[in-house]
Legacy VTK file of the C-alpha trace (Angstrom):
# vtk DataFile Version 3.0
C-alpha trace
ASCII
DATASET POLYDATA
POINTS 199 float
0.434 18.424 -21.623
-2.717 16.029 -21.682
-5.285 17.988 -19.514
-5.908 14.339 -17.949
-2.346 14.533 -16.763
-2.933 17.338 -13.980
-5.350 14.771 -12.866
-3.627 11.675 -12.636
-0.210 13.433 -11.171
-1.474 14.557 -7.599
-3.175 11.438 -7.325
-0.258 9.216 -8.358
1.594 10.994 -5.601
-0.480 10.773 -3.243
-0.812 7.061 -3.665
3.124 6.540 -4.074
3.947 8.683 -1.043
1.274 6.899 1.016
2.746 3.397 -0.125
6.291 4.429 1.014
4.838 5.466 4.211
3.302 2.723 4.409
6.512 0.470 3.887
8.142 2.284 6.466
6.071 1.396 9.160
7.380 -1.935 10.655
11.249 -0.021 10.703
9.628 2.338 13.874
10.928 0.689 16.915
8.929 3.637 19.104
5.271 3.478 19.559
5.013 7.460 19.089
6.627 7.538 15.912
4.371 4.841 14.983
1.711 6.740 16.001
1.959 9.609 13.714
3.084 7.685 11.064
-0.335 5.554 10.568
-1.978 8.887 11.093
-0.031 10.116 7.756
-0.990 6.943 5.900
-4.404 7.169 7.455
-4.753 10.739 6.290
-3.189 10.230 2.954
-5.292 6.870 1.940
-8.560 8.203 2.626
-7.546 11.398 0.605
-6.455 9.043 -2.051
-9.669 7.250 -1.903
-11.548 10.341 -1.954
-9.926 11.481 -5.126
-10.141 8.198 -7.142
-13.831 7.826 -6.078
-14.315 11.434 -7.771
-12.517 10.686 -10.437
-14.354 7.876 -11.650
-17.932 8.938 -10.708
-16.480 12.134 -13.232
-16.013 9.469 -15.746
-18.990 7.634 -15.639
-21.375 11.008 -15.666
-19.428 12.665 -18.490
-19.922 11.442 -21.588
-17.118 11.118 -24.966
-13.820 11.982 -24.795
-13.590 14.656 -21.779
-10.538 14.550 -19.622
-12.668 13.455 -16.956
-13.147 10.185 -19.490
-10.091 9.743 -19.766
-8.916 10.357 -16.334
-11.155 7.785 -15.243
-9.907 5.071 -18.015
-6.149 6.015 -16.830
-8.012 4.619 -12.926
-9.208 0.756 -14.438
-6.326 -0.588 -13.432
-5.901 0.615 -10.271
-9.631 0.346 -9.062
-9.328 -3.471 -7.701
-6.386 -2.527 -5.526
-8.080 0.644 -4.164
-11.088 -1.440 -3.309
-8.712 -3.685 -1.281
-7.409 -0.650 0.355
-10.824 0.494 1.308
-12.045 -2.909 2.272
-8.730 -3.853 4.794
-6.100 -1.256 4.848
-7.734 1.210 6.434
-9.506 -0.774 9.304
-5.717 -2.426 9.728
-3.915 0.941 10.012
-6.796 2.164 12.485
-6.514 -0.953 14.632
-2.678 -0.642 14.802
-2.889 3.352 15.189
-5.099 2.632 18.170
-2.216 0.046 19.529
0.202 2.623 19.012
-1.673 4.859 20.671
-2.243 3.130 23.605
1.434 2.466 24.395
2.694 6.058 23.057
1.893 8.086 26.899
5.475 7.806 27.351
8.078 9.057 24.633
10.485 6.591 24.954
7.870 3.580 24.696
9.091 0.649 22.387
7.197 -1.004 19.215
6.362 -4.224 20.848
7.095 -6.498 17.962
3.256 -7.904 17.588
2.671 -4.535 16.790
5.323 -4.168 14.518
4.376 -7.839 13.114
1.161 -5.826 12.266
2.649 -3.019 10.367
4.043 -5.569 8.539
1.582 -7.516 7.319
1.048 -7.414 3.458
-2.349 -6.157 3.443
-1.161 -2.362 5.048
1.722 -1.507 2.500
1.078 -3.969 -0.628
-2.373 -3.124 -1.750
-1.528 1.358 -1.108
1.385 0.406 -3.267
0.127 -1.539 -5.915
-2.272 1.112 -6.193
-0.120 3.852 -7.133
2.036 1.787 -9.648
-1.437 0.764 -11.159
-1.760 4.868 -12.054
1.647 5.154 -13.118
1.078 3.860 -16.803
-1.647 6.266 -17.486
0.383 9.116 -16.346
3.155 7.795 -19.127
0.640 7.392 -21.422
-0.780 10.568 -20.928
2.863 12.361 -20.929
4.436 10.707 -23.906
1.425 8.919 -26.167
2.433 5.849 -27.858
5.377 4.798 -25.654
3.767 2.328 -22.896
1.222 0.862 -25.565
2.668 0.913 -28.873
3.519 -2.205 -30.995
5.804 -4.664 -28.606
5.363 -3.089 -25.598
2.648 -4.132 -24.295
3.510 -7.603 -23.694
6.988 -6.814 -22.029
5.175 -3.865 -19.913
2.194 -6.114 -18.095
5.400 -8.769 -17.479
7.751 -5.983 -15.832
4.724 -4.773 -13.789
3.186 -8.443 -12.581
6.725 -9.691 -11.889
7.132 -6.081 -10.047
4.109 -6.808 -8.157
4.797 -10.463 -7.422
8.045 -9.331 -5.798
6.796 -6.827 -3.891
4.375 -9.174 -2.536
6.933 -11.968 -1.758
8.756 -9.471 0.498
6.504 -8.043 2.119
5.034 -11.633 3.179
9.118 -12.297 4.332
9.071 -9.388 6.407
5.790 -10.416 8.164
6.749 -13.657 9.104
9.911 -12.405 10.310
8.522 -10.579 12.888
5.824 -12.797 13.936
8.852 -14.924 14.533
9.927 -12.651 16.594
6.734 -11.925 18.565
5.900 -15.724 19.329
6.725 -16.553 22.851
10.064 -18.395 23.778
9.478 -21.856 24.649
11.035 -23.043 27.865
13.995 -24.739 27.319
13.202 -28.168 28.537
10.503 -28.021 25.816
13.036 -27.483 23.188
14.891 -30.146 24.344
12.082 -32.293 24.595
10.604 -31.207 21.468
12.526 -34.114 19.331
11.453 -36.320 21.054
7.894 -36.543 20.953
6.625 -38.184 17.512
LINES 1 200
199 0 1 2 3 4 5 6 7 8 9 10 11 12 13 14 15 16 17 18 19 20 21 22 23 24 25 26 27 28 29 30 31 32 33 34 35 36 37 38 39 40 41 42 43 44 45 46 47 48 49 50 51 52 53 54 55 56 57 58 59 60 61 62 63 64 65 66 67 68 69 70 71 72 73 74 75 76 77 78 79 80 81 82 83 84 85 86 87 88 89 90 91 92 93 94 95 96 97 98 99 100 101 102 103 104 105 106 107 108 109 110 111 112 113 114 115 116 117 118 119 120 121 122 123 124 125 126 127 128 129 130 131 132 133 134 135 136 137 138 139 140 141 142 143 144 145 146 147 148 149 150 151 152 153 154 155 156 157 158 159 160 161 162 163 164 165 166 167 168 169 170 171 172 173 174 175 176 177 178 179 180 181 182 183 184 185 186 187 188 189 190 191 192 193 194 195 196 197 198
């Protein structure tokens, strides 16, 4: 086993599992469970952060071919999206912790679903899990050398992973706007019946 690869693996999981968590959080229909939920992804983004910061500052103060080195190569790609993490996901997931938190006194409380509109809006769950898949090919090139990046695969491999991406972005933009439907206030219905009219 690449020495690299004891690297990269902890930090690939803690990436993935945050991004599921993540996912999950519009599906909580109680503001407790919502509560401790974006304390998990809270807790398990800034210890991702933490890590990949280390991990690169290792690279860039070690010189030739360390593990650190090549730890810190296996980050490139998934630097951008951890920036985007730092720069919006967490102050999201803190402002809808602290909603959460201020409806959670009782156990029963519901997810208001402008708070759940929030959970689900693609810049909590899509940049955490773009992150992690970002790691994952150079934890498979680390574990079996030659298979992501050898002749012909290349090509095919960035197309499976920037459709992958596109398609996780598309839904999670559907699921936002689905509940931001669902948040907007009913208009009365003389205004809907109105509404036709007016030009």
């Amino acid at each position: 086993m690449e020495i690299h690869l004891t690297v990269l693996l902890p930090l690939t999981a803690v990436w993935l599992v945050a991004g599921w968590l993540a996912d999950g959080l519009p599906r909580l229909d109680h503001a407790r469970a919502l509560r401790r939920r974006t304390g998990w992804v809270l807790a398990l983004t800034s210890t991702g952060l933490g890590l990949t910061a280390a991990v690169l500052v290792a690279g860039l103060s070690s010189a030739g071919a360390a593990p650190a080195d090549r730890a810190a190569a296996g980050l490139t790609l998934a630097a951008v999206p951890a920036l985007v993490v730092a720069a919006c996901t967490v102050r999201r997931v803190r402002r809808l912790r602290a909603g959460a938190v201020a409806l959670s006194s009782a156990p029963d409380t519901p997810s208001p679903h402008g708070l759940r509109a929030s959970a689900a809006h693609p810049l909590i769950g899509l940049p955490v899990q773009v992150t992690g898949l970002a790691i994952l090919p150079a934890v498979v090139t680390a574990s079996a050398p030659g298979l992501l990046f050898g002749p012909g695969v290349t090509g095919p491999a960035i197309t499976v992973g920037v459709l992958g991406v596109a398609a996780i972005g598309v839904r999670h933009a559907l699921r936002h706007n689905r509940f931001v439907e669902r948040a907007a206030p009913a208009r009365p219905a003389s205004a809907r019946a109105a509404g036709p009219l007016h030009v």
